[in-house]
C-alpha positions in Angstrom: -0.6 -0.7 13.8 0.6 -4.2 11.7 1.9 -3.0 8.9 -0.3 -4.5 5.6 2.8 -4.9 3.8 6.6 -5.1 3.6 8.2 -2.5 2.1 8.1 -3.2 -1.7 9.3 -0.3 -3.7 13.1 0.2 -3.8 14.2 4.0 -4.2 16.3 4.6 -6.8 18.8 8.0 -5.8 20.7 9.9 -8.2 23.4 11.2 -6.2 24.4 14.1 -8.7 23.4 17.8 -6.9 24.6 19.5 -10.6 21.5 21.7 -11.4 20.7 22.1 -8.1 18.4 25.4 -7.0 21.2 27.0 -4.6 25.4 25.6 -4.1 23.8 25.2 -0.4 20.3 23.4 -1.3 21.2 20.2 0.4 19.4 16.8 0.1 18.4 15.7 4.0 17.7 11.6 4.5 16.8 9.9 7.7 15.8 6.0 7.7 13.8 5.0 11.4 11.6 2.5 13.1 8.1 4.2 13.2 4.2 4.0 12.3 4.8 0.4 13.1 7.0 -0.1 10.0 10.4 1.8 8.1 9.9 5.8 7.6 12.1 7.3 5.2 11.8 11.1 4.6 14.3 12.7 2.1 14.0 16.0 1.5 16.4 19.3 0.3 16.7 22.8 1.8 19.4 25.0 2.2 19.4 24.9 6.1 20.9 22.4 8.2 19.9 23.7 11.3 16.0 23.2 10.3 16.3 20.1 8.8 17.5 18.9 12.4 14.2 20.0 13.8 12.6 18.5 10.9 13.7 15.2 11.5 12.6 15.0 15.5 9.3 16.7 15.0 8.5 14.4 11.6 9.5 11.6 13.8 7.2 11.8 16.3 4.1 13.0 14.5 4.3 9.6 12.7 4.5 7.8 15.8 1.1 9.5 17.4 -0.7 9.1 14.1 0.4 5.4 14.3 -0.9 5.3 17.7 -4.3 6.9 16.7 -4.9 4.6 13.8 -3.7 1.1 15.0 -6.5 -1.4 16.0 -3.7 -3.9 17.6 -2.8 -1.1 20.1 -4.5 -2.5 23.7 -5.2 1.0 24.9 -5.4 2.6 21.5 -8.4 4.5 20.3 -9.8 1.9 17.8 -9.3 -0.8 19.8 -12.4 1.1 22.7 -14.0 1.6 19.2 -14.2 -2.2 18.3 -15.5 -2.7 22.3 -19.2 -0.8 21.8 -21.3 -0.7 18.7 -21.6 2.7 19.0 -19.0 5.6 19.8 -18.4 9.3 19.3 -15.2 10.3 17.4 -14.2 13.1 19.3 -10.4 13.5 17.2 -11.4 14.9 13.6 -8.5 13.4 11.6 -10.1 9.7 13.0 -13.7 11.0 11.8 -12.5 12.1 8.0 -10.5 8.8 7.7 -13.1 6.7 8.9 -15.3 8.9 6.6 -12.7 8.4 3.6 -12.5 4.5 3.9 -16.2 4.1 4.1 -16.1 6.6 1.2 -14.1 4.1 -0.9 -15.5 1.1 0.0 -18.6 2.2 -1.7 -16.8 3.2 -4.9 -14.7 -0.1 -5.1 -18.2 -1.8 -4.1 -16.7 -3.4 -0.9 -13.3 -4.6 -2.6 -11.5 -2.5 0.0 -13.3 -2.9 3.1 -12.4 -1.4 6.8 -14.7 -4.1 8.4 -12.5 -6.5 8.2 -11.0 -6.9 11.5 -12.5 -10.3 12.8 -11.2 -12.0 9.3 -7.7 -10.3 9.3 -7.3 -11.5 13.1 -8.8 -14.7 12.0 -6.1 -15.4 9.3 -3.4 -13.6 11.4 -0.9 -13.7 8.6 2.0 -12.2 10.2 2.0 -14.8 13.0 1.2 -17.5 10.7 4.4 -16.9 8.8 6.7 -17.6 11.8 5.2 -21.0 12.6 6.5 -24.3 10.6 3.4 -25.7 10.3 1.0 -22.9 10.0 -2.7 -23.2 10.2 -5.0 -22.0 7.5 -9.1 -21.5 8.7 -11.4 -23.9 8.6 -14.2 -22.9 6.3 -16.8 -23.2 8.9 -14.5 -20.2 10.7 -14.5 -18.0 7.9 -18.1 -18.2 6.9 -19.0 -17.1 10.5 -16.6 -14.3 11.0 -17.6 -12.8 7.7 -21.3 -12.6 9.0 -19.6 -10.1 11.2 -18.1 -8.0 8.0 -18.8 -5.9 5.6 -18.9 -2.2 5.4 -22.6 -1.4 5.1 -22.7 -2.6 9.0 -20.5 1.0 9.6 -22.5 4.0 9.9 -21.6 7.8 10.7 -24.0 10.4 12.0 -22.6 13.3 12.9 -19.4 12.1 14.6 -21.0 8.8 15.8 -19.7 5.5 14.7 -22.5 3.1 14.7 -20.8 -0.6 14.6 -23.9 -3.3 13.6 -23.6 -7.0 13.4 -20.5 -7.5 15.6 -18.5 -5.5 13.1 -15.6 -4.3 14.1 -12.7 -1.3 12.7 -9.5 -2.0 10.8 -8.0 0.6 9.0 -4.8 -1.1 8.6 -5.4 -0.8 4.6 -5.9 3.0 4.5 -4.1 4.3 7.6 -0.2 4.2 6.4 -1.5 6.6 3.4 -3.2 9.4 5.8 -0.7 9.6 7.6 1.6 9.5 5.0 -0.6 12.5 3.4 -0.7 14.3 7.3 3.7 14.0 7.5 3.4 15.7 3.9 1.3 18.2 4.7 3.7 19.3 8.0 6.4 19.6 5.4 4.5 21.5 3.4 3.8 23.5 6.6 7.7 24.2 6.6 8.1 25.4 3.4 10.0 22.0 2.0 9.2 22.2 -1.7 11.3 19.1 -2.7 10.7 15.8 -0.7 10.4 12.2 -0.5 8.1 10.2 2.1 7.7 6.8 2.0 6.2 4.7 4.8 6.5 1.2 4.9 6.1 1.0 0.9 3.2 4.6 0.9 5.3 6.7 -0.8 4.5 10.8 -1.5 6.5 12.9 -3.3 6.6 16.5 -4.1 9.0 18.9 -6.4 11.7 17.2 -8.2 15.2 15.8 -6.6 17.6 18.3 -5.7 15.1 20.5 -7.6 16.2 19.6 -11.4 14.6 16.0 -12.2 11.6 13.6 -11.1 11.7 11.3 -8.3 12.2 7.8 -9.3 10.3 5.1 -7.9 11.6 1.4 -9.0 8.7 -1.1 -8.7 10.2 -4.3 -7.2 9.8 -7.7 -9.4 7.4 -9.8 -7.2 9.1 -12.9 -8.1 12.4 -11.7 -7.2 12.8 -9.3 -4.6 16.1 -8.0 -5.0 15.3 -7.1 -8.3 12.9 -4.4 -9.9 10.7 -4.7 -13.1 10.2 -0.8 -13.5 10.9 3.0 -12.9 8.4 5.5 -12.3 9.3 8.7 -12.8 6.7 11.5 -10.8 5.9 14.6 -9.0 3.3 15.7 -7.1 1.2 12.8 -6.3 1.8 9.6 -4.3 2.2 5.7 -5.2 1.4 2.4 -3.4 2.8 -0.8 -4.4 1.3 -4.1 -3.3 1.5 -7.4 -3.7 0.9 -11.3 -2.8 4.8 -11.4 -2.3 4.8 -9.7 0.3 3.1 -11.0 3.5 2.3 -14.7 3.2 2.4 -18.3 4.4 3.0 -21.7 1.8 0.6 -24.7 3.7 -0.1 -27.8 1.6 2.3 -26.1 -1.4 -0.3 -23.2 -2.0 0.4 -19.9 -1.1 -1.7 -17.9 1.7 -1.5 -14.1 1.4 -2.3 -10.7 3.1 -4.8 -9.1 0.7 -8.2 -10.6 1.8 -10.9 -10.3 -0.6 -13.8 -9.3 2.0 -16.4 -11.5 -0.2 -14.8 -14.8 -0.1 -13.1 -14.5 3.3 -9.6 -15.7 1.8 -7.0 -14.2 -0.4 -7.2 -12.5 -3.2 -7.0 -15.0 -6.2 -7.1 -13.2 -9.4 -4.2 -13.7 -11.0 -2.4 -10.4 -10.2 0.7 -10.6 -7.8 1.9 -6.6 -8.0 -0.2 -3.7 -8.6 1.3 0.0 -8.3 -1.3 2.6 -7.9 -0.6 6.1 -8.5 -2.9 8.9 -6.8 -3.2 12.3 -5.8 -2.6 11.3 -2.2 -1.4 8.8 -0.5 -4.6 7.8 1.4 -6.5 6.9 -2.2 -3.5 4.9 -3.1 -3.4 3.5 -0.2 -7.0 2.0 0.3 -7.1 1.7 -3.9 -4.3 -0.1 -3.9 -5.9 -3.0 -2.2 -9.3 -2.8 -3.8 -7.6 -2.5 -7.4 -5.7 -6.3 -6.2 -8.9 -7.8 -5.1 -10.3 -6.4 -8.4 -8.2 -8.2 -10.3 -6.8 -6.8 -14.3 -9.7 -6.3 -16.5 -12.1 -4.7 -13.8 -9.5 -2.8 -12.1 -8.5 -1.2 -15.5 -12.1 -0.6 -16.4 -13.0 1.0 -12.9 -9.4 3.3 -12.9 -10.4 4.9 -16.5 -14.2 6.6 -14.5 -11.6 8.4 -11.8 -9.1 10.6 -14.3 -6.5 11.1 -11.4 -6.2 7.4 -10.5 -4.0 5.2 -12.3 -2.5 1.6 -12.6 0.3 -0.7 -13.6 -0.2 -4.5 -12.8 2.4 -7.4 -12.9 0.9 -11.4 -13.1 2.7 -14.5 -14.7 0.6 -16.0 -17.9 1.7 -19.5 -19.0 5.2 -18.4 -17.3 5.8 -15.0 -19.0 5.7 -11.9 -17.0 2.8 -9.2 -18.0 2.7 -6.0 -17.6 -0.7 -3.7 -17.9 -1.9 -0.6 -17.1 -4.5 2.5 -17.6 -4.7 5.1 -19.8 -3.1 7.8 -18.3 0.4 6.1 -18.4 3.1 6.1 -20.4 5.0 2.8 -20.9 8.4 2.0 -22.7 10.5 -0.8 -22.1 13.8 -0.5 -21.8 17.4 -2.2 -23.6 17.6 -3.9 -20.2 14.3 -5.2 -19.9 12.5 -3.3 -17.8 9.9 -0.4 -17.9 10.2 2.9 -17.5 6.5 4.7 -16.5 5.8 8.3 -16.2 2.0 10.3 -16.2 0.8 11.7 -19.5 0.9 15.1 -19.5 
């Protein structure tokens, strides 16, 4: 599976274990190559031994959920999907994801889509950037492979997948969230109350670090990358962070990103370069995270404040000035320094 973006939220560690549960409550970190991006899980238990086993078995899960998902994969599941226009999803965690996307492209009104699979190949952004001269669609192109999108032209009955019109399966925008949400849920499994997942820029959390404080999430700053513009501080819920920084190609001096907006065919183009979504689980802010970009500010504020446990915090440039927004159920203060600090209303 291509990743859909770089990973674009630094972590920001405390390393101070004062006020920690137990002298022995330990904090566990291991960085690796998996899901098709970087996997960092961070977690804190007071036995080495099992945080070993943790490790491999975490590991490796996120490898077979990456091979389940992934529509690049030549012999992968969605790739025999995308072959027929109709097929029975025999593996249940492919049938509720499938079932969640479609879910959320209704909501967003198709400004997340997974049908997008002929436009995303069609753009192929990641290959694109490694060209000098890199090739943008012709028109003609686009208009025909997005006769070929859309979500309505994905149907489930029972576990069949009906595929009309040509259309064809990515979940590339939704699938680093489940399983995200599905390495959580194994920790969970093991009785790890305090921990830190973040795949490829999908991030969960749960407890507090070392047990005495939030986790804090720095957002980076989209027009500098080695620097941050804020700190959330949470618990108990995930966060997504995309942008048009992340993925893209310059041709002609304009810039060509990642985030397709499955109506026009080409990039998103509302003014918003960052937008960090916060949600109960990393799948919704996952798949939100990309409709909210499309969206653009005013209608992605307006649609967060109907859906009480989904919220937002957008960065975009106005006549040169960095702007920050965001929805209700944040809290906002900027700091001496110049940069926000954001936690959830209680």
């Amino acid at each position: 599976m291509l990743r859909k973006k770089i990973l674009s939220i630094l972590i920001l560690f405390l390393f101070v274990f004062s006020g920690c549960k137990a002298k022995g409550y330990q904090k566990y970190s291991q960085t690796r190559l998996a899901m098709g991006t970087t996997l960092t899980v961070t977690f804190f238990t007071e036995d080495k031994k099992k945080a070993k086993a943790i490790f491999d078995e975490i590991f490796l899960l996120a490898n077979q959920l990456e091979q389940l998902f992934s529509s690049r994969n030549p012999h992968g599941t969605i790739k025999k999907i995308n072959q027929q226009s109709q097929y029975t999803l025999s593996d249940p965690l492919l049938l509720t994801t499938i079932k969640q996307a479609l879910k959320i492209a209704q909501l967003t009104e198709g400004a997340f889509d997974p049908s997008l699979y002929h436009l995303i190949s069609l753009w192929d952004i990641e290959n694109q950037m490694q060209k000098k001269d890199p090739k943008i669609p012709l028109p003609s192109a686009i208009e025909k492979v997005l006769l070929k999108t859309g979500y309505q032209n994905l149907l489930i009955k029972n576990n069949q997948l009906f595929l009309n019109n040509q259309a064809a399966l990515d979940l590339g925008a939704i699938a680093k969230g489940k399983i995200v949400d599905q390495l959580a849920k194994y920790l969970d499994k093991e009785a790890i109350s305090d921990y830190f997942i973040n795949g490829g820029g999908d991030i969960a959390v749960k407890g507090l670090f070392g047990g005495f404080r939030k986790w804090k999430i720095a957002i980076t700053n989209p027009y500098r990358n080695q620097e941050f513009l804020g700190v959330v501080n949470i618990s108990n819920v995930a966060i997504v962070t995309s942008g048009n920084y992340e993925r893209f190609f310059i041709s002609n001096n304009q810039r060509f990103h990642h985030i397709l907006d499955p109506k026009t065919g080409y990039p998103a183009n509302t003014g918003i370069d960052s937008v960090t979504v916060i949600a109960n689980d990393a799948t919704t802010a996952d798949a939100m995270a990309t409709a909210l970009f499309v969206m653009g500010e005013k209608k992605g504020l307006a649609f967060t404040e109907n859906y009480p446990h989904l919220e937002v915090i957008f960065f975009q440039k106005k006549q040169g000035i960095i702007t920050m927004s965001h929805s209700s159920g944040i809290q906002a203060s900027k700091q001496q320094n110049g940069q926000w600090s954001f936690r959830l209303k209680e």
